[in-house]
C-alpha positions as a printed Julia matrix, in Angstrom:
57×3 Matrix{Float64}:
  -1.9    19.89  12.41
  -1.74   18.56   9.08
  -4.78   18.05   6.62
  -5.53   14.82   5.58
  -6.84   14.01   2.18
 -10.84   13.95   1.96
 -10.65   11.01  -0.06
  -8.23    8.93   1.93
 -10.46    6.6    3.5
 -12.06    6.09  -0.18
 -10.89    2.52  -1.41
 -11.56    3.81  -5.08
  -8.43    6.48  -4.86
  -5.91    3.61  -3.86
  -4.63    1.63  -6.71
  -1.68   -0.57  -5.15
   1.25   -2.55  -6.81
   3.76   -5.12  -5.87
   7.29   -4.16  -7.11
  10.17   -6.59  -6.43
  13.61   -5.4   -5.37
  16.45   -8.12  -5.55
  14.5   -11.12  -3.44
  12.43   -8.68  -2.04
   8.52   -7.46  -2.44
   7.27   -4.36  -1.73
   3.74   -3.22  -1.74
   2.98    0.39  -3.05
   0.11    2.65  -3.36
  -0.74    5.79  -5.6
  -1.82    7.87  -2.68
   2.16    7.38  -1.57
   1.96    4.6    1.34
   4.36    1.44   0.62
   4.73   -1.36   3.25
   7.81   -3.14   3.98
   9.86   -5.14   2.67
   8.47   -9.37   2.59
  10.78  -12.13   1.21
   7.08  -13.26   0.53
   5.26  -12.0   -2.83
   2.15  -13.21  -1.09
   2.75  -11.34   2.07
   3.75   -8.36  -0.33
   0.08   -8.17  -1.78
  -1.62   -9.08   1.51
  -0.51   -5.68   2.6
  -1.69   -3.87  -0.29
  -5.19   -5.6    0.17
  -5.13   -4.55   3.77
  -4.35   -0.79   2.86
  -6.64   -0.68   0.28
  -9.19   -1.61   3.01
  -7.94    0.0    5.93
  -5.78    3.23   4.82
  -3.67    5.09   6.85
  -2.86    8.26   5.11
């Protein structure tokens, strides 16, 4: 079973970005999560927000 970082679930250890790719957005995360790929900048950053708040690793 893997361990899972103590401080995952800590919003203050997950400092998030949007980087574009061609016409695409993708959100990324220090702690090594990135969502997919939106056509939508705004999309892009709603998943950061949503990791930040809900993290999943």
């Amino acid at each position: 079973m893997p361990q899972q970082d103590p401080s995952a679930g800590d919003p203050a250890t997950h400092a998030t970005t949007t980087v574009e790719r061609g016409s695409f957005a993708v959100a990324r995360c220090t702690c090594g999560w990135s969502g997919p790929a939106r056509r939508s900048r705004d999309r892009a950053r709603t998943d950061a927000r949503s990791h930040v708040l809900t993290p999943t690793s």
